[in-house]
N, C-alpha and C positions, 0 to 999 in steps of 0.2 A: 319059414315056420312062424304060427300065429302063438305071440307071448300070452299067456293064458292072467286075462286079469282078476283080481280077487272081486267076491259080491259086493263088496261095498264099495270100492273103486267103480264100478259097470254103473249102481246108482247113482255117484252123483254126477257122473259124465250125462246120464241119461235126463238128470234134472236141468243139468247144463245146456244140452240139446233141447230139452222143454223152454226154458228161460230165452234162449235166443231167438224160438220162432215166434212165443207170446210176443216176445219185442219187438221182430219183424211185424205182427198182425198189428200192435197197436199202432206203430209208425207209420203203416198206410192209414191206420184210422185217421190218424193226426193229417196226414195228406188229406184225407178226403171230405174231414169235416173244414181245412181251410177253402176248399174248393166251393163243397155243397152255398152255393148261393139260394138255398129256401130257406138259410139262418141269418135272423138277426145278430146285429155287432154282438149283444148279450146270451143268448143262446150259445152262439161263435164261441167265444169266451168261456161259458161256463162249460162246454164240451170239451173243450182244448186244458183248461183247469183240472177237469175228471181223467182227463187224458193223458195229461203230464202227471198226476200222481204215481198214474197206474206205472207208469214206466218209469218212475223214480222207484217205487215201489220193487218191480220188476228189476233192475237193476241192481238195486241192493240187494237183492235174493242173490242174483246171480254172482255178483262178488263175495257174498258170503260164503256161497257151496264152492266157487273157486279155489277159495281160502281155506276149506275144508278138505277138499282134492290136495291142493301142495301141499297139506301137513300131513294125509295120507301116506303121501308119496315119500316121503320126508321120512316117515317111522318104518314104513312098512322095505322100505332100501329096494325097490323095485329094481329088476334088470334094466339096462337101456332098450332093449326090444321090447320089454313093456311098458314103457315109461314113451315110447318113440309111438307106440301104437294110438295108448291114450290121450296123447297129445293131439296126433290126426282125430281121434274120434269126437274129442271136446272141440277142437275149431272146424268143423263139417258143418 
């Protein structure tokens, strides 16, 4: 049987899910602008600078709504079948 999660739990999972792929897509950026040999040492650089922000950036987001999830879970005394579910659905 599927633990029925509340609306605001399902959003930040789903932010969380957003947050991990943006961080998967930038980290190949980051792969591919070290590879792209049509970049000088300085372009190189200023790409990988633009690049590491964003996933600093992106990172922090993500730990924040993380933090916002456990104190969810925290007030709202979730079953463990719901608590078990949203945990598979935030690390997917």
């Amino acid at each position: 049987m599927k633990a029925i999660l509340p609306q605001e739990i399902k959003e930040l999972l789903k932010r969380i899910v957003e947050y991990r792929e943006k961080l998967k897509e930038k980290q190949q950026e980051l792969e591919d602008v070290m590879r792209d040999q049509s970049l000088n040492d300085e372009q190189r650089q200023a790409k990988l600078d633009a690049l590491q922000q964003e996933i600093s950036s992106l990172n922090n987001s993500l730990q924040e709504t993380m933090s916002q999830l456990s104190k969810l879970v925290t007030q709202m005394d979730l079953d463990d079948g719901a608590v078990i579910e949203m945990m598979s659905l935030a690390m997917s």
